[in-house]
N, C-alpha and C positions, 0 to 999 in steps of 0.2 A: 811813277811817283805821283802821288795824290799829292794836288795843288790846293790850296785853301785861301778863301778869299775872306775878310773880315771888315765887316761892316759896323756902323753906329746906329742904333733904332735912337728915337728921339725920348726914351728914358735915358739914357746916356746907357746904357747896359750893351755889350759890344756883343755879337754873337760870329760865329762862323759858318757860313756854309758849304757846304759838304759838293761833292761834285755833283750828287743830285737834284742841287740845291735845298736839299732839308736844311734847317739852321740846327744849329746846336748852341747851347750855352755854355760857355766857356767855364762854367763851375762843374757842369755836366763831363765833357771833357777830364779835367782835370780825376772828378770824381771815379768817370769809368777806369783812367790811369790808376789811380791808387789802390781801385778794389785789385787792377791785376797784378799790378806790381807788387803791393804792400799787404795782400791776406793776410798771406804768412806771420807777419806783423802784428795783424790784430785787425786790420780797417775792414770794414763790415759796414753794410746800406745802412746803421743805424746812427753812424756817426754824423752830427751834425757840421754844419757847414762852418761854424764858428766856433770848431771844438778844437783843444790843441794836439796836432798832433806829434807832437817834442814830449808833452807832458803824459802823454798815455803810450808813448813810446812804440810809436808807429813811424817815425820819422827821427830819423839820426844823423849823423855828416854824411853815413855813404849812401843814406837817402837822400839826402840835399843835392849831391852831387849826382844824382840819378834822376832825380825828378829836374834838376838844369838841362841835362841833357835831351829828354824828352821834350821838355819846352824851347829847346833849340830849334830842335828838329820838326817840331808840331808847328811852332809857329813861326820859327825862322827870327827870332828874339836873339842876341847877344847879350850873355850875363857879364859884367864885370869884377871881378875878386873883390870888391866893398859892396856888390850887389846880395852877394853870398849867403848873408847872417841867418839863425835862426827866423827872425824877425818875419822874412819875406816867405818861408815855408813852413807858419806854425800852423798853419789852418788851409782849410780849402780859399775861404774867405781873401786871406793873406795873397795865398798864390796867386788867384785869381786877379787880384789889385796889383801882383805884381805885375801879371801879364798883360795888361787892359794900360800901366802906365808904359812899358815895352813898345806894345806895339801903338801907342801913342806918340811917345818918340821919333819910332823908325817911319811910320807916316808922312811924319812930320822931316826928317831926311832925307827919305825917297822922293820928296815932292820937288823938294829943294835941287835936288842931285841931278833933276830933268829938267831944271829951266834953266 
C-alpha cells in the first residue's frame, strides 16, 4: 500500500508526496482521477480547474459518491453525509478545498490524539 505524506509550503497550497518523494498537487491528483475515471463523461485536459463539473455533466450523485471514495482512500479523509452536496464536487477547484479543509482537520486530531 502506497503511504502518502502531506505537507504545507508556505503559499499555504498543500501538496503530497509520493514515495519518491516527487510532490504532486493535489488539483494535479484529483485532475489525473477524473481524466480516468470520468472520460467516458466528457472530462478532457481542456477543462478548466474552476469549470463546473455538475453543469457539463461530467459529475452526477454516482460520481459524487465515487470520487468520496477515492478521496477516502487517496487521502485517508472521512466524508460526512452533510459533507456530500453538489457544492464540494462542482469543480476541481471545489474538491480540492474540500480536501486541503479535510486534511486540515484530521491534522489537527492526529495531533491531539498523541498527546
Amino acid at each position: 500500500m502506497l503511504t502518502l505524506r502531506v505537507k504545507a509550503r508556505q503559499s499555504h497550497s498543500l501538496q503530497v508526496l509520493g514515495i519518491d518523494g516527487g510532490k504532486m498537487d493535489i488539483e494535479k491528483i484529483i485532475r489525473e482521477f477524473l481524466m480516468e475515471e470520468f472520460k467516458e463523461n466528457g472530462f478532457h485536459d481542456g477543462i478548466r480547474d474552476d469549470e463546473s463539473l455538475i453543469d457539463a455533466d461530467i459529475m452526477d450523485s454516482l460520481g459524487i459518491l465515487t470520487a468520496i471514495s477515492f478521496l477516502e482512500e487517496k487521502f485517508g479523509i472521512i466524508s460526512g453525509e452533510d459533507e456530500t452536496s453538489p457544492y464540494n464536487f462542482d469543480s476541481i477547484i471545489a474538491i480540492s478545498k474540500f480536501v486541503k479543509k479535510k486534511l486540515g482537520r484530521k491534522k489537527v486530531r492526529d495531533f491531539l490524539k498523541q498527546r
